[in-house]
C-alpha positions in Angstrom: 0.0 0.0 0.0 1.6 3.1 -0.6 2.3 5.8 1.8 1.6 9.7 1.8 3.2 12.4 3.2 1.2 15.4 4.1 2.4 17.4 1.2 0.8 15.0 -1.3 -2.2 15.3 0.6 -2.1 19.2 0.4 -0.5 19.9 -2.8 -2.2 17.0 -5.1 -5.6 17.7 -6.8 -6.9 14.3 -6.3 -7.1 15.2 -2.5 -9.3 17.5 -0.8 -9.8 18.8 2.7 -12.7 17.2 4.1 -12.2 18.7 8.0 -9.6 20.4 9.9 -9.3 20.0 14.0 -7.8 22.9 16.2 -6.4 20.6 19.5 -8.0 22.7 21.7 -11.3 22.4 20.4 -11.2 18.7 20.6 -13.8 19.0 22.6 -15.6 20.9 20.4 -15.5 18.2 18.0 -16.5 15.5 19.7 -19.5 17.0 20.8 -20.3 17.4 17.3 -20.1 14.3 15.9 -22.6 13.4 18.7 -25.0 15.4 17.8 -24.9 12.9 14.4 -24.5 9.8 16.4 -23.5 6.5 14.0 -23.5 3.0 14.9 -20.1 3.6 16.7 -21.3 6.1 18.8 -25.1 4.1 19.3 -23.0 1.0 20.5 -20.7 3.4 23.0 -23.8 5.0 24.6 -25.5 1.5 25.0 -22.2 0.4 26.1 -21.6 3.5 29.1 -25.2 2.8 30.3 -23.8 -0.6 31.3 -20.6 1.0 32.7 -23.1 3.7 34.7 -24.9 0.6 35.7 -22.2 -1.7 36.7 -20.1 0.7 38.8 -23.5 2.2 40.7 -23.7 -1.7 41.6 -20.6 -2.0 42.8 -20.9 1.3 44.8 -24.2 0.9 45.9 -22.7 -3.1 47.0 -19.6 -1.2 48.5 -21.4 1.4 50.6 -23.7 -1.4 52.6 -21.2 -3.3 53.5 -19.5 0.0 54.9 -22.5 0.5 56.7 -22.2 -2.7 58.4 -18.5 -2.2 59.5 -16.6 -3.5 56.2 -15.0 -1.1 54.5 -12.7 -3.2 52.7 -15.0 -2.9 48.8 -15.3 1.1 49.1 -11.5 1.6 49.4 -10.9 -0.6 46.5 -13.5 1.4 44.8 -11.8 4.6 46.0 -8.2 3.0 45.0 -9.6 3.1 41.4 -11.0 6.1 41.1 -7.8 7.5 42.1 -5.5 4.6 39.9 -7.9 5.8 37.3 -7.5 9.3 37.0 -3.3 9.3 37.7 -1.5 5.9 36.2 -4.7 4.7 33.8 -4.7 8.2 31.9 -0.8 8.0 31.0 -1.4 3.8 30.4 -4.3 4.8 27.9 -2.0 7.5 26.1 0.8 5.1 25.8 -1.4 2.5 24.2 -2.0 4.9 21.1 1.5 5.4 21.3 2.4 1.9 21.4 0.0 1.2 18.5 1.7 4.7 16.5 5.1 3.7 16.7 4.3 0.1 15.7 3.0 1.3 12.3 6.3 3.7 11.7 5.1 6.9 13.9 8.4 8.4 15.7 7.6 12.0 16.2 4.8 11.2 19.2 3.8 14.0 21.7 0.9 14.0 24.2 -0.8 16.6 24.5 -3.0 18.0 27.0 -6.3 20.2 27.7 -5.9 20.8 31.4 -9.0 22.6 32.7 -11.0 19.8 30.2 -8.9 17.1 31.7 -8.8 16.1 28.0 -5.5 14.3 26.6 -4.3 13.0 23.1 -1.4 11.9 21.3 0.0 12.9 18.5 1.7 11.5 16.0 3.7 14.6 14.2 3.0 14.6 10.5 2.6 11.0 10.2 -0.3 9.9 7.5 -2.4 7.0 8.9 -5.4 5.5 6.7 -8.3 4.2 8.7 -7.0 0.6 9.3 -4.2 2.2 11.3 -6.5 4.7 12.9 -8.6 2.3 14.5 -6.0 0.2 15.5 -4.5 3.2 16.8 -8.3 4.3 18.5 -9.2 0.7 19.9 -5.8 -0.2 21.4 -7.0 1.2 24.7 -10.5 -0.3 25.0 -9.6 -3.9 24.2 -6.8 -4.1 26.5 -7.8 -2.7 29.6 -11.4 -4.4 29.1 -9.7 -7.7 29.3 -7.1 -6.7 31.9 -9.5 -5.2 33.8 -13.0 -7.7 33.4 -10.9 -11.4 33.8 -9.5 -10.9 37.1 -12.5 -9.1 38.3 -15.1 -12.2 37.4 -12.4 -14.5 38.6 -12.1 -12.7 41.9 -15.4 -11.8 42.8 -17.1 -11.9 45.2 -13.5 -11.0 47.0 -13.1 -6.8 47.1 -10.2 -6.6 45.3 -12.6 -7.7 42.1 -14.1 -4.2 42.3 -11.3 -2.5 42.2 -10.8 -4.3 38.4 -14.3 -3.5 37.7 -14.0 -0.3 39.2 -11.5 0.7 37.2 -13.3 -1.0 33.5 -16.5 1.4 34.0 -14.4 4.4 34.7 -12.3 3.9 31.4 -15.4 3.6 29.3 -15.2 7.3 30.2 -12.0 7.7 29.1 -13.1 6.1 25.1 -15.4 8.7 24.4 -12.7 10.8 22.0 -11.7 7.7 20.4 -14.7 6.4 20.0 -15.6 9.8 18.3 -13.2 9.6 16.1 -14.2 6.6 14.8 -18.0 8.2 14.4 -16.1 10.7 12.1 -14.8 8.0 9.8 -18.5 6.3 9.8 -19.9 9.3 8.6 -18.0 9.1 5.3 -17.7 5.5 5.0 -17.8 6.0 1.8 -14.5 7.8 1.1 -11.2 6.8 1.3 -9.7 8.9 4.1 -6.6 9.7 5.7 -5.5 12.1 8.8 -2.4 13.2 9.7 -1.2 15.9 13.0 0.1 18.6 12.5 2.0 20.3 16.0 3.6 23.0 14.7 -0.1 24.4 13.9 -1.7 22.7 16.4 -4.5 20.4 14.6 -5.2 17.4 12.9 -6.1 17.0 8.6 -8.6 14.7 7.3 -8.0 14.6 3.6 -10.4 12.6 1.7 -9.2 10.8 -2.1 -11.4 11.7 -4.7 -12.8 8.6 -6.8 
């Protein structure tokens, strides 16, 4: 398959500019392919209002037993909340990378929206087509779900399996942008489409092949 640099993707006349992303208004643009929601996006939100479910289970499991004296399950809720939000959010961000550098990516940055608590990683001029990109956008989901949902269903009832649990509904969170993403590529399923970042002006290209 051949490879593109962004200057063929900018220069040539069989490309064209199908949508540009400023980094900090990520947000922005996630919120706006929810507004169109695809099958990707259908199968997240049925998907969260298990996690919802699920972890106000384990809370709600967590919180009687504190009331009777034990409050061995809420700390290893509370343990995940905090793993989740510290160690998980760099373990997520390195899982893109991991997947990036694997398919030739070198010049890799995170970046970061701190008063969002938003973060992303870039991969710095690199073209990816949408096989890479969703490789690149699953990475995370797969592997903590399986990390995260084996040793919890193997240790339950024990309260240690929360904290696995725990730690699975909280990252659904954490998939939204990806997810998102991959709405974006649904949307024009039927184009041939290729992104690439862009640091030095602070966004991301999608440049779309003509037929």
């Amino acid at each position: 398959m051949r490879t593109y640099s962004p200057e063929d993707m900018q220069e040539a006349t069989d490309f064209e500019l199908l949508k540009e992303v400023d980094h900090r208004q990520i947000k922005g643009f996630i919120l706006e392919q929810m507004y169109e929601p695809t099958k990707w996006l259908r199968l997240y939100g049925i998907y969260q209002v298990a996690m919802i479910f699920l972890f106000l289970v384990l809370l709600g499991f967590a919180l009687q037993k504190a009331f009777n004296g034990n409050l061995s399950p809420l700390w290893w809720i509370l343990g995940a909340l905090v793993f989740s939000v510290t160690v998980l959010v760099v373990l997520h961000e390195a899982m893109h990378a991991l997947v990036y550098w694997i398919y030739g990516a070198r010049k890799l940055t995170v970046g970061a929206i701190w008063r969002k608590f938003i973060f992303y990683i870039a991969a710095d001029r690199q073209v990816v087509d949408y096989a890479v990109f969703k490789k690149v956008a699953l990475a995370p989901f797969v592997v903590v779900n399986v990390l995260t949902i084996i040793p919890g269903v193997l240790l339950w009832p024990q309260p240690v399996a929360g904290f696995f649990l725990s730690i699975m509904c909280i990252h659904s969170l954490f998939c939204a942008g990806d997810v998102a993403m991959l709405s974006f590529y649904a949307k024009h399923s039927d184009k041939t489409i290729y992104n690439f970042d862009d640091l030095s002006r602070g966004k991301t290209f999608f440049y779309a092949k003509k037929n």
